[in-house]
C-alpha positions as CSV (number, residue, x, y, z in Angstrom):
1,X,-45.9,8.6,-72.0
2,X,-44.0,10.1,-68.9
3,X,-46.9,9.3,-67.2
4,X,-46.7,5.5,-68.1
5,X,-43.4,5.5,-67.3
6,X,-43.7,6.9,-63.9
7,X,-46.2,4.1,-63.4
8,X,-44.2,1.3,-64.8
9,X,-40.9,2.4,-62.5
10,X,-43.6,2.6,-59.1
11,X,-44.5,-0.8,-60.1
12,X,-41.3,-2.1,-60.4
13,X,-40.0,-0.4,-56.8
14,X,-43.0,-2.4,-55.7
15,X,-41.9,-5.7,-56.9
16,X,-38.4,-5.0,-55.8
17,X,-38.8,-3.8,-52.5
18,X,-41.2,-7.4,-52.4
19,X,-38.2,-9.3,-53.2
20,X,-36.1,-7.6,-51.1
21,X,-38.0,-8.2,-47.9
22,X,-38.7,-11.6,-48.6
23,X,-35.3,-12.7,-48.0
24,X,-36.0,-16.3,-47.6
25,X,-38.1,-18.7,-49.0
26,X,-38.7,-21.5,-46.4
27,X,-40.6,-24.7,-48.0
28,X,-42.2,-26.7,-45.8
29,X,-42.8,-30.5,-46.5
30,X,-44.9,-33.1,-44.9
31,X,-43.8,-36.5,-46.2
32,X,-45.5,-38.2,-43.2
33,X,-48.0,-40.7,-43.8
34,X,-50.4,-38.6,-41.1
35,X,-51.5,-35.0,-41.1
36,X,-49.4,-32.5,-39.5
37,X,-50.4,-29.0,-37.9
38,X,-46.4,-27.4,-38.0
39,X,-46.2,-24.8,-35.2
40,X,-44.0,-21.6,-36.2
41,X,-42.6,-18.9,-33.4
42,X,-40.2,-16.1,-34.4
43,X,-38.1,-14.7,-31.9
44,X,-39.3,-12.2,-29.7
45,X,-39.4,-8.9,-32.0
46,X,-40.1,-11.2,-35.0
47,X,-43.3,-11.6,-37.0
48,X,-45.0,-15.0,-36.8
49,X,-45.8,-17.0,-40.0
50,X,-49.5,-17.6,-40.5
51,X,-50.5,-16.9,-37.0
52,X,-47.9,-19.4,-35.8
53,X,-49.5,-22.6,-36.8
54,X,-51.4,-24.0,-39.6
55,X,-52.7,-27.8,-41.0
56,X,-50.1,-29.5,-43.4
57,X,-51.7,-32.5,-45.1
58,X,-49.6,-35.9,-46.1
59,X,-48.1,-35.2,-49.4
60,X,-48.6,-31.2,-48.9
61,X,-45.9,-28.5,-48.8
62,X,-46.6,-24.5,-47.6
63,X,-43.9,-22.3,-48.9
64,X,-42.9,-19.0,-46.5
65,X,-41.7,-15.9,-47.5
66,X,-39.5,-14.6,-44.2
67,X,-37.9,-11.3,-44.1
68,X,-34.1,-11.0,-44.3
69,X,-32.8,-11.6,-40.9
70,X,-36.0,-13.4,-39.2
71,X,-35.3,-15.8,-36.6
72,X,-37.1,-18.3,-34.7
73,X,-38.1,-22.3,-34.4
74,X,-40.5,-24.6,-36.2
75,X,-42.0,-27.7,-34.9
76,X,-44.6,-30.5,-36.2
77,X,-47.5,-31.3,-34.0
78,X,-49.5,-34.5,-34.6
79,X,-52.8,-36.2,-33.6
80,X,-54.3,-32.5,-33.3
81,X,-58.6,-31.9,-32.9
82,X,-59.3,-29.0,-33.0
83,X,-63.4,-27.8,-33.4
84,X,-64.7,-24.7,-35.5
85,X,-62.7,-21.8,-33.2
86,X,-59.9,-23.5,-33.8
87,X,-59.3,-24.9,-30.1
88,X,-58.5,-28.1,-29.5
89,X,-55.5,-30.3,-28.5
90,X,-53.0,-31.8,-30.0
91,X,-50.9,-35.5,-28.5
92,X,-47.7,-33.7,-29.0
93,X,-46.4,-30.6,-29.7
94,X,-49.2,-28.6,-28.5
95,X,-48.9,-25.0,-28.3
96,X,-51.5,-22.9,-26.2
97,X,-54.2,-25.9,-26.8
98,X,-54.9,-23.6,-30.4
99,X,-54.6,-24.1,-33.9
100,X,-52.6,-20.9,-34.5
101,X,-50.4,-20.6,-31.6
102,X,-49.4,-16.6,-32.2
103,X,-46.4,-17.0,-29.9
104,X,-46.9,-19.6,-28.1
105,X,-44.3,-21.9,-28.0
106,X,-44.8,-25.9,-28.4
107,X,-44.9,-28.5,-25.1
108,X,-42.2,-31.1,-25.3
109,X,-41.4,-33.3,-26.3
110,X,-41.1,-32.1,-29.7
111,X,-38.7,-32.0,-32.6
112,X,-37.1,-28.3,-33.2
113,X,-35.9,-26.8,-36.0
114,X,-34.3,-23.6,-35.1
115,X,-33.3,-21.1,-37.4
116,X,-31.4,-17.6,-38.1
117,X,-31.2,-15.8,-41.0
118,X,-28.5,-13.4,-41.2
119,X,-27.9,-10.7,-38.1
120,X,-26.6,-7.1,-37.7
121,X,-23.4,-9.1,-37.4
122,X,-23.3,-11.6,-40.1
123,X,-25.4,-12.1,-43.2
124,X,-24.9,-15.8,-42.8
125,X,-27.6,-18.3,-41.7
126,X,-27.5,-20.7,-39.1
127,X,-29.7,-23.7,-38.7
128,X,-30.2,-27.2,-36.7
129,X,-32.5,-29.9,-35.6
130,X,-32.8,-29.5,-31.7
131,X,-33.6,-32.8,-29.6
132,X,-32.7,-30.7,-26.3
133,X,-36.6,-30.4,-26.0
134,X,-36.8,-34.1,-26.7
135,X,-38.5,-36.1,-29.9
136,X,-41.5,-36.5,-31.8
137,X,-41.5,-36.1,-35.6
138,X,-38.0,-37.0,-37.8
139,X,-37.1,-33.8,-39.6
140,X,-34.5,-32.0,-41.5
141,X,-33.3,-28.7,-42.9
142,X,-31.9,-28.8,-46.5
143,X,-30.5,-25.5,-48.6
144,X,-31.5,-24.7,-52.1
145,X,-28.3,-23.4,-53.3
146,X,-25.7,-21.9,-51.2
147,X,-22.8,-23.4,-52.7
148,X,-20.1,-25.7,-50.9
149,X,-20.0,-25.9,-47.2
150,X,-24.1,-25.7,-47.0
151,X,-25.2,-28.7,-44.8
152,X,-28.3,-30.9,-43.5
153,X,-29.5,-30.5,-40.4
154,X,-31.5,-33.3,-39.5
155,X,-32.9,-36.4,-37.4
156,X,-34.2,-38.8,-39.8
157,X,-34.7,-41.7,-37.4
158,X,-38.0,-43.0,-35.7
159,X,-36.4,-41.8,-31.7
160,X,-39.9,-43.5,-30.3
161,X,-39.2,-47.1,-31.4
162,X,-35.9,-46.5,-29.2
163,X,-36.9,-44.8,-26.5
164,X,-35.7,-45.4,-23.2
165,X,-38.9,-46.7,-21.3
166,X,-38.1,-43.9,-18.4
167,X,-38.6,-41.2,-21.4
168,X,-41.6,-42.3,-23.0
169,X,-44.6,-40.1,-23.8
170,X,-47.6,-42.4,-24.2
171,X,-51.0,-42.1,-26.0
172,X,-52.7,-45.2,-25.1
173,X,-50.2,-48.2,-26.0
174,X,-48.6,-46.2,-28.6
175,X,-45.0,-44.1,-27.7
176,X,-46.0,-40.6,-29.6
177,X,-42.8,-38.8,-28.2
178,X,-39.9,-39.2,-26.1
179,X,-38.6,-36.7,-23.5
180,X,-35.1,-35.4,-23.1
181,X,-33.3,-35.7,-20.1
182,X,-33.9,-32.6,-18.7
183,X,-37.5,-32.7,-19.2
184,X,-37.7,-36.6,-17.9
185,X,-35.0,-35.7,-14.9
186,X,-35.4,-32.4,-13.9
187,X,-31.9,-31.7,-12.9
188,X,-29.8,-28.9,-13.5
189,X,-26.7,-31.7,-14.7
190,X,-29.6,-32.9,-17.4
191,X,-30.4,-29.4,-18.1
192,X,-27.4,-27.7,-18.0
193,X,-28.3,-25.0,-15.7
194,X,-26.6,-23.5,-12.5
195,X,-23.6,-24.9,-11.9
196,X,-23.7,-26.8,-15.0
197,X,-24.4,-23.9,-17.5
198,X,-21.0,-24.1,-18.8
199,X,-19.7,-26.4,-21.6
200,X,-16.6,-27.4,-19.0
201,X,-19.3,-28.8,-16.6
202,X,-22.4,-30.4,-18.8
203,X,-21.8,-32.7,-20.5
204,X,-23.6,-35.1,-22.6
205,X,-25.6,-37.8,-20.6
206,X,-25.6,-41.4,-21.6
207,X,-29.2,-40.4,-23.1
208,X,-27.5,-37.6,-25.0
209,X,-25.0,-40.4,-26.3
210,X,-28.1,-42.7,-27.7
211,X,-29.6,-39.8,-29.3
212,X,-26.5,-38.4,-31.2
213,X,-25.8,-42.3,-32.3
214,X,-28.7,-42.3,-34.3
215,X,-29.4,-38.6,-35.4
216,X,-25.1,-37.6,-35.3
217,X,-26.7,-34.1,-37.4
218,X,-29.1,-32.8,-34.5
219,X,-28.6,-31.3,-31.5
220,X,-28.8,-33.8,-28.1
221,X,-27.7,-31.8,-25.7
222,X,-27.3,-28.1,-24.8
223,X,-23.5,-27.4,-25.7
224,X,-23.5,-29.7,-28.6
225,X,-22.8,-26.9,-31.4
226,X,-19.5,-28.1,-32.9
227,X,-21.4,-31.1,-35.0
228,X,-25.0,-29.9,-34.9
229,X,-24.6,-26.4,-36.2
230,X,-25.0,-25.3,-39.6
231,X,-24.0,-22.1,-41.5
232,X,-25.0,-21.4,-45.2
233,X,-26.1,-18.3,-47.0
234,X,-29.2,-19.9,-49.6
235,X,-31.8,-18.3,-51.0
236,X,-34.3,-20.9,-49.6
237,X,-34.6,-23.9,-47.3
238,X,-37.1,-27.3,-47.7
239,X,-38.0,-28.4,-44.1
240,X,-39.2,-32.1,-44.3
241,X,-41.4,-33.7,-41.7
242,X,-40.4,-37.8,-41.9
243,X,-37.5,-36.8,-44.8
244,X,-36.7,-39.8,-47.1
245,X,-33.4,-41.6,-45.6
């Protein structure tokens, strides 16, 4: 009998040490009418997710199980080929010209979600959509619980049927992504770097302005955190690729 019970309690540690490292539960939806392969990169000392990149099929969902205080970005690439080793390309997002990307980071222009939850400082989480690295896929970030105050990040609009023609990334007649500023100008006013990495000197560009018209949740530009940032403390979060409107 004390042996069974020794056994039962070792079990149970097991299960509750389980649920205590995974912290967060991060669902990931593809409600586009295409197939996705969603690129994943924790920050640097964090673990990537399924080797940073994995295929999402219309109508499927892939639910994570992230450690309390893992931080990093997610981002949908589309039109991917990839062969039996798993290289390939993909028309946007690409990350390393791989299906699993294992820290490599996606080419813009792509749609972010970036991502923090909880720090040695606070055990809230923050979250937004980022267009700073430009457009590709509508998105949004939606708590689970968390109470009052808990918002959506997102960018639920089409950007490429509005693109500026001077932003446009093109695969064959069709506008699969549109470029920020920065990426299209290469300035340091666009980028807000050197003398203009302060919130006193960049400010947002008359692109910028368009963007935050029709996605007023995401991030346009670099300094744009008053409107763009959220802060909740859920137990999980449901990222949707194209989200209902």
């Amino acid at each position: 009998m004390k042996n069974l019970c020794l056994s039962s309690c070792f079990i149970y540690l097991l299960v509750l040490i389980s649920i205590t490292d995974a912290a967060v539960q991060l669902i990931i939806v593809n409600n586009c009418n295409e197939e996705l392969w969603p690129g994943i990169l924790g920050n640097p000392g964090q673990q990537n997710p399924k080797d940073g990149g994995f295929k999402l099929n219309s109508g499927e969902e892939v639910v994570l199980d992230l450690p309390d205080k893992w931080a990093g970005r997610l981002w949908g690439r589309q039109g991917c080929i990839f062969d039996a080793e798993g290289k390939g390309q993909c028309e946007t997002g690409d990350c390393a010209s791989q299906i699993h990307c294992r820290g490599a980071s996606g080419v813009p222009p792509a749609t972010v979600v970036e991502m923090t939850f909880g720090s040695s400082v606070s055990p809230l989480h923050y979250y937004d959509v980022s267009l700073v690295d430009g457009f590709n896929l509508p998105v949004s970030m939606k708590p689970v619980g968390g109470g009052v105050g808990c918002g959506v990040a997102k960018c639920d609009a089409d950007l490429n049927v509005c693109c500026p023609s001077a932003l446009e990334v093109k695969k064959g007649k069709k506008v699969v992504g549109c470029k920020s500023a920065c990426l299209a100008m290469q300035s340091a006013k666009y980028c807000c770097t050197g003398e203009f990495s302060d919130p006193k000197t960049c400010k947002p560009t008359v692109f910028a302005n368009l963007f935050k018209a029709i996605c007023p949740k995401a991030y346009t530009y670099a300094f744009d955190d008053s409107s763009s940032l959220n802060r909740c403390r859920a137990p999980r979060y449901v990222v949707t690729f194209c989200p209902p409107k």
